[in-house]
Each structure stands twice: as structure tokens, then as C-alpha cells.
C-alpha positions in Angstrom: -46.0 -11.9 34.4 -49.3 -13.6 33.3 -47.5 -14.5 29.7 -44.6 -14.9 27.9 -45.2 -15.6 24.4 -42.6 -15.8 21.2 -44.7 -12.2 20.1 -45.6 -11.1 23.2 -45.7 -10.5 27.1 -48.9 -9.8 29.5 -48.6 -8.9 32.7 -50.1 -7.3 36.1 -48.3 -4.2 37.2 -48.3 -2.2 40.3 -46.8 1.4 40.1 -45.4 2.5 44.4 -45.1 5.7 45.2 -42.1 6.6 47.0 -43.5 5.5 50.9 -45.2 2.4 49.5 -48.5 3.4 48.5 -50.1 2.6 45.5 -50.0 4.6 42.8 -51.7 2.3 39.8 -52.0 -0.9 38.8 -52.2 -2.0 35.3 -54.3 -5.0 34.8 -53.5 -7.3 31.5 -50.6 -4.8 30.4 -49.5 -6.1 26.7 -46.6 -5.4 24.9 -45.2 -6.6 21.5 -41.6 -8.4 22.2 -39.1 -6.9 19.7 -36.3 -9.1 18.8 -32.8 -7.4 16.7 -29.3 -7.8 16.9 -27.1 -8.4 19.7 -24.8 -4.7 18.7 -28.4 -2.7 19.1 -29.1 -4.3 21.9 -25.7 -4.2 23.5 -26.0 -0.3 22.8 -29.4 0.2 24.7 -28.0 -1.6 27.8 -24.4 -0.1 27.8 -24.5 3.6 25.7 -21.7 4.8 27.2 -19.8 2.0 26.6 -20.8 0.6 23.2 -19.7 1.6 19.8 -21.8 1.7 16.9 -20.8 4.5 14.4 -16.7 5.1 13.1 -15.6 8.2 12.2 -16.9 9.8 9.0 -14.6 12.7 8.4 -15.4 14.2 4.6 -18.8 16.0 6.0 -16.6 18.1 8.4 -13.7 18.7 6.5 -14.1 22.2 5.7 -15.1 23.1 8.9 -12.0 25.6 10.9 -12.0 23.7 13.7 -11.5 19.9 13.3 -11.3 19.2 16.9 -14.6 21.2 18.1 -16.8 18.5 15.8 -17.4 15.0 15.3 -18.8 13.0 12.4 -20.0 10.0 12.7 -22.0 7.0 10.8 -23.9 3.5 12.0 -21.9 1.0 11.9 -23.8 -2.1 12.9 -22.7 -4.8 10.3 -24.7 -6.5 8.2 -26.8 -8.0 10.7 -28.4 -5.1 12.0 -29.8 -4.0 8.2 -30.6 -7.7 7.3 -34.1 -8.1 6.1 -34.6 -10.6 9.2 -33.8 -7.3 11.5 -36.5 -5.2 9.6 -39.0 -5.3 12.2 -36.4 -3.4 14.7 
């Protein structure tokens, strides 16, 4: 890492092939730091794990078989739609 700033990040990056050879290096790489809430970023580091949608069952309910579908909606709280998260 070359810099970590509030906004962003720079950095020097070398891509190995498998066996250890180079395959690129990225001089001065920048990228944009994102900052949300801690349930959206929970989700992207656990998926499997972390819940962020209940049950939403009135779209489905006419289908024949309940059990074969799922409905679902975000539900991330009030934080995650906050005008301080609108950058995410």
C-alpha cells in the first residue's frame, strides 16, 4: 500500500502466476473506499450465513406449490437506506 486515505487507497500490485512468475504488476492502482452499514457488510463477508431479507409471502400466494418458491424482501433497518448510506 502506497496510501490510505479517508476516500481512498493507492497501491503497487503484483499479479503471480501459479509457479511464481509474474504475471502483472499494477503501478499506482487507485480505488475509491466505500463505507455502508455493518449488515451489508456483514452479508458480503459471510453470504451464507447472514440474513438480510424476511419472508414476504402475498406475491406467491396463489402459486400451487408453496413449498417449491420463496419470497423474499431487504431487510436491512433503517441504517442501510439512511441518507448517510446513499453513496453504497
Amino acid at each position: 500500500m502506497r496510501d490510505v486515505h479517508e476516500k481512498y487507497m493507492r497501491a503497487d500490485i503484483d499479479i503471480i502466476r501459479p509457479g511464481g512468475r509474474l504475471w502483472m504488476r499494477l503501478e499506482g492502482w487507485c480505488d475509491w473506499r466505500f463505507y455502508g452499514p455493518g449488515e451489508a457488510y456483514d452479508f458480503f463477508r459471510f453470504p451464507g450465513e447472514i440474513v438480510v431479507s424476511k419472508p414476504m409471502a402475498a406475491p406467491i400466494a396463489r402459486f400451487p406449490s408453496l413449498d417449491e418458491f420463496a419470497c423474499c424482501t431487504p431487510d436491512l433497518g433503517e441504517t442501510f437506506y439512511s441518507r448517510g448510506s446513499a453513496a453504497f
